[in-house]
C-alpha positions as CSV (number, residue, x, y, z in Angstrom):
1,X,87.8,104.9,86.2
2,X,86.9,102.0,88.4
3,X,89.8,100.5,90.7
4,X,90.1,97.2,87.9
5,X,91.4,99.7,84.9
6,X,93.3,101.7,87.1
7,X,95.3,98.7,88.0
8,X,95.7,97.5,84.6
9,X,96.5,101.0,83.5
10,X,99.3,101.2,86.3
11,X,100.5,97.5,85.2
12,X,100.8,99.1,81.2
13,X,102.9,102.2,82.8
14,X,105.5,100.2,84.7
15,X,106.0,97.3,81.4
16,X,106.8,100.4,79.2
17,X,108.6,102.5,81.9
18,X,110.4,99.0,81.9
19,X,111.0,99.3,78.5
20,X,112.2,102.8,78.3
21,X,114.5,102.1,81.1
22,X,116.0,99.2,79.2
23,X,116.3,101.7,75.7
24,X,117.5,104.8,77.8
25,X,120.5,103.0,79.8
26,X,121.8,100.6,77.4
27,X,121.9,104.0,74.9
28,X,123.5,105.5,77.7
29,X,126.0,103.2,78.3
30,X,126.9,103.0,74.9
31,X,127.4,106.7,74.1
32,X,129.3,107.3,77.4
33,X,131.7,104.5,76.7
34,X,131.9,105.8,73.0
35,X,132.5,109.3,74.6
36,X,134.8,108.1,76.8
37,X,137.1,106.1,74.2
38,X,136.9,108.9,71.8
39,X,137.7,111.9,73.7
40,X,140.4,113.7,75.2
41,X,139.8,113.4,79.5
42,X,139.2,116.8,79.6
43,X,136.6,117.2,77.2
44,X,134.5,114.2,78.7
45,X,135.0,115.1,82.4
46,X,133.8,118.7,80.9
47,X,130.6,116.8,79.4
48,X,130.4,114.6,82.4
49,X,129.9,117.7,84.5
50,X,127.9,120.1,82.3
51,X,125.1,117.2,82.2
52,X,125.2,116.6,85.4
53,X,125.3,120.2,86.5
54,X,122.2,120.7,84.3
55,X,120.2,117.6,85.9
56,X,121.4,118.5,89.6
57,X,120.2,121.9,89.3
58,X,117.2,120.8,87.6
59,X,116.0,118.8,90.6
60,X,117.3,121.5,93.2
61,X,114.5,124.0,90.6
62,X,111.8,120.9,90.9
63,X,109.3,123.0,93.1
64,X,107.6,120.0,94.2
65,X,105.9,119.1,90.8
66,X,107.2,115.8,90.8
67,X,105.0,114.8,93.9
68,X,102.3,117.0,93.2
69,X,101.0,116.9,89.6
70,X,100.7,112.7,89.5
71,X,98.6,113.5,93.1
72,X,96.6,116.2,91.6
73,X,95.8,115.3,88.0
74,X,92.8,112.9,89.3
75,X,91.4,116.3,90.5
76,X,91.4,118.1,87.5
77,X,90.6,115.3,85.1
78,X,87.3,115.6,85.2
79,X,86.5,117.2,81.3
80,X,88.5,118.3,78.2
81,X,88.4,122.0,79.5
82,X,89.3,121.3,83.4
83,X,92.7,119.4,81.8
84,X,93.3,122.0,79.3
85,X,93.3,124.6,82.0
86,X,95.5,122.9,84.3
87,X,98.3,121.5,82.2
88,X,98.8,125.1,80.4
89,X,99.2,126.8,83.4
90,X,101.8,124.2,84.1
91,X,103.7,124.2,81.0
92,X,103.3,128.0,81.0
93,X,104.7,129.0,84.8
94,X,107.8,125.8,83.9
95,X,108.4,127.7,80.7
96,X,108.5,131.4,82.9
97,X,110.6,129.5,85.5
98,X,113.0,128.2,83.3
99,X,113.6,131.6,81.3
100,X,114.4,133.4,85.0
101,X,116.4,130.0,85.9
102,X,118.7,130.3,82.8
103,X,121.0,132.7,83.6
104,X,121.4,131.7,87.5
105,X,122.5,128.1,85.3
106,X,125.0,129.7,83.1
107,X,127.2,131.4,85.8
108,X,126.3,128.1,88.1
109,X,128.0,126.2,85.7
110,X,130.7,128.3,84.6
111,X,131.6,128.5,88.7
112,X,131.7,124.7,88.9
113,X,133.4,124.5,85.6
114,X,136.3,126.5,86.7
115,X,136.4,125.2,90.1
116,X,136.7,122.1,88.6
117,X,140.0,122.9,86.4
118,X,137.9,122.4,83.0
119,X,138.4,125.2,80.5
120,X,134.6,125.5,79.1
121,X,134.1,128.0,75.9
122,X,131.9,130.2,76.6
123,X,129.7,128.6,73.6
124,X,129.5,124.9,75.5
125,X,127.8,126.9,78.1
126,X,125.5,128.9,76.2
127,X,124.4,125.2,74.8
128,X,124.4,123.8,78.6
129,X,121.9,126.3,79.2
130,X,119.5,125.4,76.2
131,X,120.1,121.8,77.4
132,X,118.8,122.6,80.8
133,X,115.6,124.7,79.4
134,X,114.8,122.1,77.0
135,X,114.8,118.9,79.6
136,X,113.2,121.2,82.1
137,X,110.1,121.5,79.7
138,X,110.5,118.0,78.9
139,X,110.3,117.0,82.3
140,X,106.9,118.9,82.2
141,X,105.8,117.0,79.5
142,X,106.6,114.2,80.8
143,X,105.2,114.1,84.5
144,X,101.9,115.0,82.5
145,X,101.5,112.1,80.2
146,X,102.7,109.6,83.1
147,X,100.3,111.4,86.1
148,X,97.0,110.1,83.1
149,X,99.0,106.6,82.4
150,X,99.8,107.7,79.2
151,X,103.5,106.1,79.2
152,X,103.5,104.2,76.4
153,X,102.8,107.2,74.1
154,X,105.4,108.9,75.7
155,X,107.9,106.3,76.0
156,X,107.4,105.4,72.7
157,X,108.3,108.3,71.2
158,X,111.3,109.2,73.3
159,X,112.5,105.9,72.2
160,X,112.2,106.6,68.7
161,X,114.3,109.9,69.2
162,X,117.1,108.0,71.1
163,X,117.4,105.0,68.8
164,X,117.5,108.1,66.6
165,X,119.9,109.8,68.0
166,X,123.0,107.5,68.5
167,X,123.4,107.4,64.5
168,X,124.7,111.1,64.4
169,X,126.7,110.6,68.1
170,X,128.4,107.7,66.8
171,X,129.3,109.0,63.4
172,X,130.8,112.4,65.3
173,X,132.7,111.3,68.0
174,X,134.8,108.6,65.7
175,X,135.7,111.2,63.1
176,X,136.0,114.1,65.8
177,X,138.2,114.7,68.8
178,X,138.6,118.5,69.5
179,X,136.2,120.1,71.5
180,X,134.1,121.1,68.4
181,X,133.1,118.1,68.4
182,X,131.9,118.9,71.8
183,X,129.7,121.5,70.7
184,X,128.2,119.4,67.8
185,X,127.1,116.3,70.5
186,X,125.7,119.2,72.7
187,X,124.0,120.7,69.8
188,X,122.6,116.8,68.9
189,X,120.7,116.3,72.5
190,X,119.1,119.7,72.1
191,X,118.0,118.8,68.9
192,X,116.7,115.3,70.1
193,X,115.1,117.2,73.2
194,X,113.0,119.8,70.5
195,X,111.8,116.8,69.0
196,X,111.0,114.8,72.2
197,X,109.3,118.3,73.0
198,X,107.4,119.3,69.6
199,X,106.4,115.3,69.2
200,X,105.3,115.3,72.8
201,X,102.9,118.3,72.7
202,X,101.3,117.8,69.5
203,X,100.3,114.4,70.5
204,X,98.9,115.9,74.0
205,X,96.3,118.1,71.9
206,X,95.0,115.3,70.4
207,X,95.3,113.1,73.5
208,X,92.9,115.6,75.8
209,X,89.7,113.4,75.0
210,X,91.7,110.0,76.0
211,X,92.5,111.8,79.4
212,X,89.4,113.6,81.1
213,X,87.1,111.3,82.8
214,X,83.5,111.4,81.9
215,X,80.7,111.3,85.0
216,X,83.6,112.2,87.7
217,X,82.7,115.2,89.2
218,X,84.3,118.5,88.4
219,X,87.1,120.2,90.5
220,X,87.2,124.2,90.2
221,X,90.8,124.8,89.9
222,X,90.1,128.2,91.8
223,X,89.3,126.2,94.9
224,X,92.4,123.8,94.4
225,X,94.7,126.4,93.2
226,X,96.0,127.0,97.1
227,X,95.6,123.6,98.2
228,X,98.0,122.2,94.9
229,X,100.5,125.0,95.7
230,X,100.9,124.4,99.5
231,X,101.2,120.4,98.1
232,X,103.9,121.5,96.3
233,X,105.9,123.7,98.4
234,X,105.7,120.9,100.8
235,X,106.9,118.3,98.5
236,X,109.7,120.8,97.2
237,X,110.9,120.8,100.4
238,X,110.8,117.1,101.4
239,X,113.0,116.4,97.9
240,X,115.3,118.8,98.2
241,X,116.2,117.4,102.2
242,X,116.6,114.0,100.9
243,X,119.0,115.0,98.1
244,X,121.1,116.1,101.0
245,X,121.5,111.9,101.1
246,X,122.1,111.4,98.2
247,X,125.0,110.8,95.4
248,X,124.7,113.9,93.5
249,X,125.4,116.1,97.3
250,X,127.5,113.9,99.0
251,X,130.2,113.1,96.2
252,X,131.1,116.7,96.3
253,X,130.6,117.0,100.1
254,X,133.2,113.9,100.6
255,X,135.5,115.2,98.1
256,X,135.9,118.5,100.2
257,X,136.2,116.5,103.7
258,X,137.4,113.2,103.0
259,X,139.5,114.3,99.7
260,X,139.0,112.7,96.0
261,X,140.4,109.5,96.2
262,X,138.0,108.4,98.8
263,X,135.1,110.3,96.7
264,X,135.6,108.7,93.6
265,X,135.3,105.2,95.8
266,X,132.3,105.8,96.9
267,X,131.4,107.2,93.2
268,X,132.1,104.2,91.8
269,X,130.6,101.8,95.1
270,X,127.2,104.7,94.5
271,X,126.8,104.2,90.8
272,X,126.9,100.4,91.2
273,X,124.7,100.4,93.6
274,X,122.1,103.1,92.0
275,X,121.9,100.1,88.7
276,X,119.6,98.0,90.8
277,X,117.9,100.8,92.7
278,X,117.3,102.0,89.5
279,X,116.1,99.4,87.7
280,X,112.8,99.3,90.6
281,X,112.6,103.3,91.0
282,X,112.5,104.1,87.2
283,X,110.1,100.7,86.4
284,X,107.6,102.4,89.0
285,X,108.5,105.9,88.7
286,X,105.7,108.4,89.7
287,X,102.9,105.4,89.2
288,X,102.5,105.0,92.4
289,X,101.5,108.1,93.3
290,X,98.7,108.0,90.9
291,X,97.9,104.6,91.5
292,X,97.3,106.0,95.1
293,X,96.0,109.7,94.0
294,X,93.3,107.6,91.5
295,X,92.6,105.1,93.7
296,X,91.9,107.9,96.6
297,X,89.7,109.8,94.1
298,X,87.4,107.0,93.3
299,X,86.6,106.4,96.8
300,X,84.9,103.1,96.1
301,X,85.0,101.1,98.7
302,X,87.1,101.6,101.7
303,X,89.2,98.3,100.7
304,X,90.0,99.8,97.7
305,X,93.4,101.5,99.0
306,X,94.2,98.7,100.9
307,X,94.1,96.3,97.6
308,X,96.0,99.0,95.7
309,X,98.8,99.5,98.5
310,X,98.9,95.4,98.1
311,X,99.5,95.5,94.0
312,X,102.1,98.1,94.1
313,X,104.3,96.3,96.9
314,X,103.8,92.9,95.3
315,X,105.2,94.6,92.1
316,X,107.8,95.9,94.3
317,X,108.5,92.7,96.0
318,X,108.8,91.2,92.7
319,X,111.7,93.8,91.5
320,X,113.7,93.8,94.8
321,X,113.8,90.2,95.3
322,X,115.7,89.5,92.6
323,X,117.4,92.1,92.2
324,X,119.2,91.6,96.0
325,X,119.6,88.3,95.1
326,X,121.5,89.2,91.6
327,X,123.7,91.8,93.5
328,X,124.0,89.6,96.4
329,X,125.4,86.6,94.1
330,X,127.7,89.1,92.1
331,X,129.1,90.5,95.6
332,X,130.4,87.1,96.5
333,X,131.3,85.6,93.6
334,X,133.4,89.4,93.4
335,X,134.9,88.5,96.5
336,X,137.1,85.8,94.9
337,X,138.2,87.7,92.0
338,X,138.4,91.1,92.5
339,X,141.7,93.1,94.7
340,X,139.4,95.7,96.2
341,X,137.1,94.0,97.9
342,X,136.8,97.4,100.1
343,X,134.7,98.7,96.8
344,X,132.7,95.4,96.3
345,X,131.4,95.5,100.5
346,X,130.8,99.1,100.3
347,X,128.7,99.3,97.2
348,X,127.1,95.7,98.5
349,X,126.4,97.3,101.3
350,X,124.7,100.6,99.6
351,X,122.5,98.1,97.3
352,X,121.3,96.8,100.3
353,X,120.2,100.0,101.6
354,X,119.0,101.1,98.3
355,X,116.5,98.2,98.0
356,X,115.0,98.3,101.6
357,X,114.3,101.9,101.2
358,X,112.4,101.3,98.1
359,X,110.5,98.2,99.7
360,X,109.5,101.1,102.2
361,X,108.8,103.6,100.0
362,X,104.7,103.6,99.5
363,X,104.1,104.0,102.8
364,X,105.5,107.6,102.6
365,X,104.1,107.6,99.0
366,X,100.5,107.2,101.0
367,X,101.0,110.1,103.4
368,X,102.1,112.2,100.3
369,X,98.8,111.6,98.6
370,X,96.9,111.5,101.4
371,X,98.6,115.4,102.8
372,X,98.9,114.0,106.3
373,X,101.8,117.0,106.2
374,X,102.4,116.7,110.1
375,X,103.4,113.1,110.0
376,X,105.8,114.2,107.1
377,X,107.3,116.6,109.2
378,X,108.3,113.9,112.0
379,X,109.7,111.2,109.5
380,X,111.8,114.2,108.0
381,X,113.4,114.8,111.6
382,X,115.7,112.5,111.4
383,X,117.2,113.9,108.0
384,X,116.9,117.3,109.8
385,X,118.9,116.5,112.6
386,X,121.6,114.5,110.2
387,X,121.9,117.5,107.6
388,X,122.7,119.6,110.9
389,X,125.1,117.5,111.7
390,X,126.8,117.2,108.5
391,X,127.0,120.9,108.1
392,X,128.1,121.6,112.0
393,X,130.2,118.6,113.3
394,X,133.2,116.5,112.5
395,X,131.1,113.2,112.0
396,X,132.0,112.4,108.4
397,X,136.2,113.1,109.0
398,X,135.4,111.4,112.3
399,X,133.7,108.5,110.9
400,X,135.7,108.0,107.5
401,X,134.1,107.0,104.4
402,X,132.7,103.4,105.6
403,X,131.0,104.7,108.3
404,X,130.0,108.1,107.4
405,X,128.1,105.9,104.7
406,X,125.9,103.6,107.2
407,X,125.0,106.7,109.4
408,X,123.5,108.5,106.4
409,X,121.4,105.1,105.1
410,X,120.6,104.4,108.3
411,X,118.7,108.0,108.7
412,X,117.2,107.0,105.8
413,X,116.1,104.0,106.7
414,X,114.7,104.9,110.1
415,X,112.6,107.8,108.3
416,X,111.3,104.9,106.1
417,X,110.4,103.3,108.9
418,X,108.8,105.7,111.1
419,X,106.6,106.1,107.8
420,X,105.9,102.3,107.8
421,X,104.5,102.6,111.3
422,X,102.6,106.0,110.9
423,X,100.7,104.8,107.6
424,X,99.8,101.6,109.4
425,X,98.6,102.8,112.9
426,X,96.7,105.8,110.7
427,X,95.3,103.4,107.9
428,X,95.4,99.9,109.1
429,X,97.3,98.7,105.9
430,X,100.8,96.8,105.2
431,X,102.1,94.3,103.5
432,X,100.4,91.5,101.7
433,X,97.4,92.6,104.3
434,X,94.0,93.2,103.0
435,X,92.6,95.5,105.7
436,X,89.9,97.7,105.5
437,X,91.4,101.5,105.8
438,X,90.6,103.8,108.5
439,X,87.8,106.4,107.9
């Protein structure tokens, strides 16, 4: 795969992650606000938090995968066998993980259900654990088909199964109200999932051919086995830190220290905020790490990297630039209209953060792929040190809400830009700058 196709490849996986992003949140939007009209609080806060539970722990249970199979699938994509061996032992030690993972979810969930005040049968938690197995493997699935570019098979078919999907929502929660109807919109999303699933692996048998690369020379998986684990440990790690920062840990962690009311501000400042990071995170998604892993693998040229880190942050530029000047023009144009304007500066604020970080992201995204592992460990000091400080000190009831908020981002921020500076003094590449990288 010479470097042309693999940019036009990685230009066809962000228009259809595009498009997939568009289908999946305007769905999403649309069933929650159905949801929310439509059923009692009690019954939505308990789906609120059961789905949320179930992604939360999902990502806690990640083991690094995320990271490691877009930056390893170059490796093993070298014939139909090679692939065959190395995405079955993935779906196979996921589906093993998930069946020991299971249980710990079911009394996980029941603790945060009754913490909570939510009275959850114990059959909506039998079906929040066959949620949670079914996107796990599904998540599987999925890293797979986008770590070969194959998003718009994907995509397409999840898609299908959403568009699918909302008839039956729709039609239950207008004619339903008790929380059997709760079970019955659980039992719908497994369904969907099974689908997403079954549709998703047949087509991967047939897709094998499409995948392996003819004339790149083999990898024994024997020899990479160690290497892709350590890989993946280390990228389990790094994740899991950086949740620490982010909404799913600190809504809880501010609701214990700074008490709910200021939570659910920054819960509704966060989710604002996450629209627009979204709309560039999910676009790229794990692209860039194969754009970078393929790239690597090719070694053709030693411009070549330096021309691929310069497509991906154009394509980056182009999604943050507008969107900070969408969220810049709605902050102001908020100021005049809106009472809180304490909401509108904080989540303005938080955009702002969100966006920067992004703009920074590849350079951490080349160290990944490239396992310079020590430099990880010194751009991750600074969310060890904050973590530690979280845990240990009085900084957040110290700091309130406002400011609590600007000491996390600006960690993250400063880890973002130690990465900047590392990748650059170790590979000679930035922005919009063609430079040869460092042998």
């Amino acid at each position: 795969m010479d470097n042309q196709l693999i940019i036009r490849k990685f230009n066809q996986a962000l228009n259809w992650n595009a498009f997939l992003y568009v289908i999946h949140n305007g769905l999403f939007f649309t069933t929650s606000l159905f949801l929310y009209k439509n059923l009692s609080s009690e019954d939505f806060s308990l789906w609120a938090n059961i789905n949320c539970t179930v992604f939360l722990f999902l990502l806690w249970t990640d083991f690094g995968f995320r990271k490691s199979i877009p930056r390893y699938a170059p490796e093993f994509g070298a014939n139909k066998k090679k692939i065959k061996s190395f995405i079955t032992t993935l779906v196979s030690f996921q589906f093993f993980a998930l069946t020991i993972e299971t249980p710990f979810f079911f009394f996980l969930s029941r603790f945060f259900t009754r913490q909570l005040g939510l009275h959850a049968s114990e059959n909506i938690l039998y079906l929040g654990c066959a949620l949670f197995f079914v996107e796990g493997m599904i998540r599987i699935i999925r890293l797979v088909y986008h770590s070969y570019f194959l998003q718009k098979q994907f995509n397409l078919l999840v898609s299908i199964v959403l568009i699918a999907q909302m008839i039956p929502i729709i039609f239950l929660i207008v004619t339903n109200n008790s929380q059997n109807a709760l079970l019955k919109l659980f039992g719908i999303k497994i369904f969907s999932g099974l689908v997403i699933l079954t549709g998703s692996l047949v087509m991967l048998l047939k897709l094998y051919k499409k995948i392996s690369q003819s004339g790149k020379k083999e990898t024994s998986w024997e020899k990479k086995r160690w290497e892709f684990i350590q890989h993946s440990g280390i990228m389990w790690l790094t994740s899991n830190t950086k949740s620490m920062t982010e909404r799913n840990f600190l809504v809880p962690l501010f609701t214990f220290l700074l008490g709910h009311e200021q939570a659910n501000i920054f819960k509704i400042a966060n989710d604002a905020a996450l629209f627009f990071q979204r709309v560039a995170i999910r676009t790229i998604g794990t692209t860039d790490t194969s754009l970078f892993s393929y790239t690597d693998s090719e070694k053709k040229g030693k411009n070549s990297l330096a021309k691929t880190f310069v497509t991906l942050t154009t394509k980056l530029l182009t999604l943050c630039i507008p969107l900070l000047g969408i969220s810049s023009i709605i902050f102001f144009c908020g100021l005049h209209i809106q009472t809180n304007t304490f909401i509108s500066k904080l989540s303005f604020i938080l955009t702002v953060c969100y966006l920067l970080h992004v703009l920074l992201s590849p350079y951490q995204r080349l160290l990944e792929v490239k396992r310079k592992y020590k430099a990880l460990f010194i751009i991750y000091i600074p969310y060890f040190l904050l973590i530690t400080l979280l845990f240990f000190s009085p900084i957040i009831s110290s700091f309130g809400l406002l400011g609590s908020v600007i000491v996390i981002h600006g960690v993250r921020l400063v880890s973002a830009a130690i990465a900047s500076l590392i990748a650059h003094k170790q590979f000679k590449i930035r922005f919009f700058t063609r430079q040869t990288q460092k042998k």
